[in-house]
N, C-alpha and C positions, 0 to 999 in steps of 0.2 A: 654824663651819659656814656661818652667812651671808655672811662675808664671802671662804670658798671660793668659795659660788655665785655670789656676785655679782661677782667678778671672773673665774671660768670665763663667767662671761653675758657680759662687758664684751671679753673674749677672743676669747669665739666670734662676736660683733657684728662685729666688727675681720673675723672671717678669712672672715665672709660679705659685706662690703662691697666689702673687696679683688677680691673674685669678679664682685661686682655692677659692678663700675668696669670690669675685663675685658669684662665683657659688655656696657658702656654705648659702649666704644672702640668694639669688634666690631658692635655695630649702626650707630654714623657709618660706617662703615668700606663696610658693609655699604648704608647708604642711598645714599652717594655711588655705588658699584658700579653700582646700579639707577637712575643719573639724569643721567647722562653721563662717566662716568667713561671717560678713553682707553682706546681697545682697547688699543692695545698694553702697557698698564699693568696691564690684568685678569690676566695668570697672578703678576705679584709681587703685586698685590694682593692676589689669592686664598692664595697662599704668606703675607703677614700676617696674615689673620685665621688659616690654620691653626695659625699661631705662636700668637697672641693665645688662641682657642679651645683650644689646648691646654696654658697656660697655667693657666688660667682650668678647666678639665678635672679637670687635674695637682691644684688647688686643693680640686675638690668631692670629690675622692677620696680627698683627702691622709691620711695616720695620724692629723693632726691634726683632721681632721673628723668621721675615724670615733670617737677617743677622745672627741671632744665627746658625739656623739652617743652614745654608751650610756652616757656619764656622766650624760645631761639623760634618758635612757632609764629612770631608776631610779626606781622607783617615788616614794619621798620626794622627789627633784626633780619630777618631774613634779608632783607634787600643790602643790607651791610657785609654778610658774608662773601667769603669766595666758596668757588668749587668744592673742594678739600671738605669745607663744614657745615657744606649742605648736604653734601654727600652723606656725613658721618652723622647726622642729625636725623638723617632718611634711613640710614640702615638702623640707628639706635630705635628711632619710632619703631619701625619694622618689628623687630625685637621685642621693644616694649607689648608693642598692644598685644602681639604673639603669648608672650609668656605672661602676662597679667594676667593671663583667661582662665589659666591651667595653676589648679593650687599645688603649694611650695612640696605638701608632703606627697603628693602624687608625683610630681616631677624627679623629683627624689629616687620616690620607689621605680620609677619607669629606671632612670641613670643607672643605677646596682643593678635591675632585671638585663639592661641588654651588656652591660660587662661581664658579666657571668656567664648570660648567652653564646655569645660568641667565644669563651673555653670550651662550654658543652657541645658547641655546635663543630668545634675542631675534632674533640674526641669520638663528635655522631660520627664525624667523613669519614676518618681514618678507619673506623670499626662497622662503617653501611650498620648505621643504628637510627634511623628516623626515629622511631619512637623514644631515644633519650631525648631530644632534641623536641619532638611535637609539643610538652607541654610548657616547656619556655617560649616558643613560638607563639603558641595561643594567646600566650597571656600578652606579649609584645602587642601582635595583632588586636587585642580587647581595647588593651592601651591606646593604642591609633584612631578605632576607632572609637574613642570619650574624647581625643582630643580634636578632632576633625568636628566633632558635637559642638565642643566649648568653644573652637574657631567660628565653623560655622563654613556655610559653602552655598553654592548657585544650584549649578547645574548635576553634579555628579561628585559625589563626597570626594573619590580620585583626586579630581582637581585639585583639591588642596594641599596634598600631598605633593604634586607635582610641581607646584606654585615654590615650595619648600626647595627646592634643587635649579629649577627652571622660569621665574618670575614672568606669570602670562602666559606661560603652556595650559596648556587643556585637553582633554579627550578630543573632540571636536577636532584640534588642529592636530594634532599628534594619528588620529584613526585618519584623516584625509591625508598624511605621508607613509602609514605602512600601511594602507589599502593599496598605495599606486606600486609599493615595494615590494609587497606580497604577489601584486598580477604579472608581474615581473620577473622578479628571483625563485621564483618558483617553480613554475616550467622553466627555465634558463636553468636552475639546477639539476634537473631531469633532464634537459639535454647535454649537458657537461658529462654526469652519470653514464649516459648511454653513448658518450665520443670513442671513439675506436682507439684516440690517444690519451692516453692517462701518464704523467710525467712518474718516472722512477723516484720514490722517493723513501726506498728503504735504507739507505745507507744513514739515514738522520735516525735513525732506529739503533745502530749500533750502541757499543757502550764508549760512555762521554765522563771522562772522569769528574766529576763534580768540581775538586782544585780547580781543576783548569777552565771550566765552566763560566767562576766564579772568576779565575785571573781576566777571560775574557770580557766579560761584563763590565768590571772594573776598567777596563780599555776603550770600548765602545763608549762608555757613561762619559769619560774624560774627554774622547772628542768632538761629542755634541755639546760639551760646553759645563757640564754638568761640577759644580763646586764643590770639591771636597773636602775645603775647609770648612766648607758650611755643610756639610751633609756626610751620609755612610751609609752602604750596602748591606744589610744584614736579608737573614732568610726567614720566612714566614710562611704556614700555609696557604696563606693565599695573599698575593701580592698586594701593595697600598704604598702610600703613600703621606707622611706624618709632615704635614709645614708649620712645624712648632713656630718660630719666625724667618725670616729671610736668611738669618743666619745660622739656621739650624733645621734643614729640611733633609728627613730622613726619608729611605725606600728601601723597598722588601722585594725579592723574588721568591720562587720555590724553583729547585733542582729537580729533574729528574736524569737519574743516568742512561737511559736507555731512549732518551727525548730534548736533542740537541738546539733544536730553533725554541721551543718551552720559555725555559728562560734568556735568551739574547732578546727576543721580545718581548716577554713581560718587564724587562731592563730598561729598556729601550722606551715603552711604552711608563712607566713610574718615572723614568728620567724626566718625559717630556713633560708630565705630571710636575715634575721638582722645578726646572727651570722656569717655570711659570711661578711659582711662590719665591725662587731663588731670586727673582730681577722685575719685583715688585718694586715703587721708587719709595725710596728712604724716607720721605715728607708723610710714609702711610705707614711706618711702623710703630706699633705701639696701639692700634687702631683696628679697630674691624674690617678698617678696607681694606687692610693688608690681607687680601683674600684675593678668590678669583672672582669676575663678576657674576658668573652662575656655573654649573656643572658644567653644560654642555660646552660652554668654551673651554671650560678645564678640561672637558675630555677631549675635546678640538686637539687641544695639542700633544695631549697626550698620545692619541691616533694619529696627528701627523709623523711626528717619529719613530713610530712606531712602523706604519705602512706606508704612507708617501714619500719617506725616507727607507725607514728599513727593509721595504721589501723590494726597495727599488733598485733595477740591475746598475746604474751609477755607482750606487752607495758598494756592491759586492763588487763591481771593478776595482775599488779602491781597497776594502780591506778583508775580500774572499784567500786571498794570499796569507794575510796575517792571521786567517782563523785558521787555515791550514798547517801553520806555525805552531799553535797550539794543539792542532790534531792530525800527527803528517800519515800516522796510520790512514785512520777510519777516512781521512780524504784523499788520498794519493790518485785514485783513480776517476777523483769527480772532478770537474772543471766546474770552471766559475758559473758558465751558462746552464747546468745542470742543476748546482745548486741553484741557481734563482728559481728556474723552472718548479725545485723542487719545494722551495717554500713557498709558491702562489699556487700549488694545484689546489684545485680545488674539488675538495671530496664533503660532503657533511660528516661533521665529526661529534663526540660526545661533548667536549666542553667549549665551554663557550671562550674562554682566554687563547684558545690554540686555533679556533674558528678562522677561514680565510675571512678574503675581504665579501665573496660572493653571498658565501653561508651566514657571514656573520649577525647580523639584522634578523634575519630568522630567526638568531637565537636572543634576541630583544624583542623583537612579539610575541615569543612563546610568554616567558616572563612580565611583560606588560601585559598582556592577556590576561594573566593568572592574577596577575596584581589586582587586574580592575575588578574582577569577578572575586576576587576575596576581601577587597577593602568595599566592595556593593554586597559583601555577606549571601554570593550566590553560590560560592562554594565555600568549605571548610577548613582549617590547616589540615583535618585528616584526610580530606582528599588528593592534597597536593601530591604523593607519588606516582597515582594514575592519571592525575590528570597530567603531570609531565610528562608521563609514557605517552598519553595519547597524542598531546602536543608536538611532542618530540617525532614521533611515526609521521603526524600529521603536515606536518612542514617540512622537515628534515628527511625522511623515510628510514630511521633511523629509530629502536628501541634500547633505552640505558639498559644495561644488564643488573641492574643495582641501584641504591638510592647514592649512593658516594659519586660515580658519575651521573645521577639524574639532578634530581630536588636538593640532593646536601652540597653542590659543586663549590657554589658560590658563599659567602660571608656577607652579603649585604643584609638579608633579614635580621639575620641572628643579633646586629648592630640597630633595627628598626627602621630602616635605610627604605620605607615603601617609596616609589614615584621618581627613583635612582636611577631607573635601569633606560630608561627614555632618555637619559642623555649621555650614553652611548651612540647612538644610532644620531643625535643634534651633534654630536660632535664630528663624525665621520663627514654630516653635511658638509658641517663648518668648516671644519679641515680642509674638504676640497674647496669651497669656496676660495681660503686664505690663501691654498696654495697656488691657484690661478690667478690670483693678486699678488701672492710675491712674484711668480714668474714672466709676471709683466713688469715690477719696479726693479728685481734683481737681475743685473747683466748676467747672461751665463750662468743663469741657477744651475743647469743640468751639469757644466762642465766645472761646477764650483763641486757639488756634491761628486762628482768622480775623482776629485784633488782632496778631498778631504777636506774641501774648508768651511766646516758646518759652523763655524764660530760666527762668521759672517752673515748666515741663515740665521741663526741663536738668536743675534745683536738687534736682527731687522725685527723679529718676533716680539722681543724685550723693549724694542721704541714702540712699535704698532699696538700691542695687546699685556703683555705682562706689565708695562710699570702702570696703569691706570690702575691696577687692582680692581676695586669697588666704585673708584669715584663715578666713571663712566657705567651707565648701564651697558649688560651684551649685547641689545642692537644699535646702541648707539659707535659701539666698537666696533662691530661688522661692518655698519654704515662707511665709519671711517676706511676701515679696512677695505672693504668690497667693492661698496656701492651699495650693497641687497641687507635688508636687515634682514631678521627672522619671520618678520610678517612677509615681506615679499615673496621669502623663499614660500612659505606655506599657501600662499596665492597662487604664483607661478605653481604649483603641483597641483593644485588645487583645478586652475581651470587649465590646464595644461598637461598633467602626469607627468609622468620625469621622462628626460630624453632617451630616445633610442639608440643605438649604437651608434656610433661616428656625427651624430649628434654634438652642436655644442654642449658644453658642461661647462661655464663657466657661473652658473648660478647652482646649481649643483654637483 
């Protein structure tokens, strides 16, 4: 009997690796596409990874997966595993029933439609050209919804989508936290707008030589900890983040020269993206766990260092000197307190990546809004440029002048990426949650981040939440982490709203 299990275990190891190999080709494959790869090259490119993806498909669905799986389903096996292969038995199920639904040559053609996509969808931005881009979208969209069909759903087709990034999100809970953020950030915007003090913040306007941009970033990256044996900095239109494995996790920014804080945060913000995949534990690679446990934790940390580090006046005590270094022009006459001032004011802006922290959630309910009302087919992809104008006035007070900063900003569609953008705004939660639990287990968090010792931060994140990968579900991390899982948080708002100013915030 033991040595059944332990070579079905030793078996099923094998036919989830081979998977994992598929999927490690398919994201090189994948990163290069997104970072210059020849035009004329993207339609056979995108025809490889459908090959590779359905592969790798063919694999998670196989007879041989499924026999695994209800043989490790049996009660006596189960009760013989550990952690690790229950874990990996739950995400492979997961997977299974997912993709058995959805036939092979469909999955196929969807895999080439959004590789492609997202070339066309670079060349819409660049050129404010929606209608090259509208009929790849449509048909993405058509896609979505046949497979929300072939899954199947409860309450609101959404949900399913959101399930896919967020496991246990729902409209329901998601509409009772940006109803309380909306009655809130909203007039708070309008009163920030109309304050008599608005911080000076044209000198980040000046011209920022790109080199040096880049040399910056690369500085910053190195000392949050970031591996660059294992990883590299390249530039892309829109920033991401590729964790081919732990040893090999790449990030992207885009430069602007005339738009200095751009990329130090979108850097910042992909970094916190990478050390999460970078300090995943070793017993989970080769494995599906070697992941995050849902988005919104990934984006958790992603927005911690990005804002509760990067924007915070600690972190410019320590190295507003050294970027000065880099730029002794355009900053000779800003002090360190000016820049900080200058990268938290808060104004509504066009895009959503350069968004403060006040604005920023606005720009996740306009896009959530739009989501729900196009994946419930109440509006149409050809509405989508007005209805972001109105969205955008409507929250923001603010109208794009163009579809390149409206409806084209972002890359997530063009990728199929619906029920994504909701955990942005779980992560900003989480964040603050985690970081009112480090600053009670870390002595001296605040005078550690003014020394530069973010390796220390990095280390405590990488025992608490990155090496679990997948094994732990995300409230069961929080749990650990916090106290509060994800349901609490959504209760507490729920029968409570979010706090008021001087308010605790340690549950939010």
């Amino acid at each position: 009997m033991i040595k059944e299990f332990n070579d079905s275990k030793k078996d099923f190891f094998e036919l989830v690796k081979r998977i994992k190999y598929y999927n490690d080709a398919i994201g090189v494959l994948y990163w290069d596409l997104r970072t210059g790869a020849p035009k004329k090259g993207v339609p056979y490119r995108a025809e490889v990874i459908g090959m590779l993806s359905e592969e790798a498909f063919k694999l998670s669905t196989s007879d041989a997966m499924g026999e695994y799986l209800a043989y490790f389903d049996e009660p006596d096996k189960s009760s013989s595993m550990d952690s690790i292969m229950k874990a990996l038995v739950r995400e492979c199920r997961k997977e299974y029933d997912k993709y058995k639904k959805i036939p092979e040559a469909k999955y196929k053609e969807y895999v080439i439609l959004t590789s492609e996509a997202e070339c066309v969808w670079e060349d819409a931005k660049k050129n404010n050209d929606f209608e090259l881009f509208k009929p790849y979208l449509e048909k993405i969209v058509g896609y979505n919804l046949q497979f929300i069909e072939l899954w199947g759903y409860k309450e609101n087709k959404y949900d399913t989508l959101l399930d896919l990034y967020e496991p246990g999100m729902t409209i329901e809970k998601l509409d009772a936290i940006f109803s309380e953020l909306r009655s809130r950030i909203v007039p708070l915007v309008a009163k920030i707008k109309e304050s008599a003090y608005q911080p000076e913040d044209q000198f980040l306007k000046k011209y920022f030589d790109i080199g040096k941009q880049e040399e910056f970033g690369l500085f910053i990256l190195e000392r949050i900890g970031y591996d660059f044996d294992a990883g590299r900095l390249d530039e892309s239109e829109h920033p991401f983040t590729t964790g081919i494995n732990p040893a090999d996790v790449r990030i992207t920014t885009h430069y602007y020269p005339n738009d200095l804080i751009s990329a130090v945060m979108s850097s910042m913000h992909e970094g916190g993206h990478a050390l999460y995949e970078q300090n995943i534990s070793s017993d989970l690679h080769g494995t599906p766990l070697c992941d995050g446990a849902s988005m919104g934790l990934h984006e958790s940390q992603s927005r911690f260092w990005e804002n509760i580090i990067g924007r915070s006046r600690s972190f410019w005590q320590k190295y507003y000197s050294r970027l000065q270094d880099f730029f002794p022009e355009q900053l000779k006459d800003v002090t360190a307190d000016d820049f900080y001032r200058a990268i938290n004011k808060v104004k509504p802006s066009l895009i959503r990546i350069e968004a403060d922290e006040v604005t920023y959630n606005l720009h996740i309910m306009i896009r959530y809004e739009i989501e729900k009302a196009l994946i419930n087919e109440e509006i149409k992809v050809a509405d989508l440029p007005e209805v972001w104008k109105e969205k955008m006035k409507e929250y923001l007070g603010i109208i794009p002048p163009d579809d390149t900063k409206g409806v084209l900003q972002d890359v997530h569609w063009a990728g199929g990426s619906f029920g994504y953008f909701p955990s942005y705004t779980l992560g900003n939660i989480y964040s603050a949650q985690i970081y009112n639990a480090a600053k009670k287990e870390i002595k001296d968090f605040e005078e550690m981040v003014e020394k530069g010792e973010l390796i220390k931060i990095k280390d405590w994140l990488a025992e608490k939440i990155h090496k679990h990968g997948k094994v732990l579900k995300p409230e069961e991390i929080l749990l650990q982490v916090t106290g509060d899982d994800r349901r609490r948080v959504v209760e507490l708002v729920q029968q409570h709203g979010l706090p008021e100013p001087g308010e605790d915030v340690d549950v939010l």
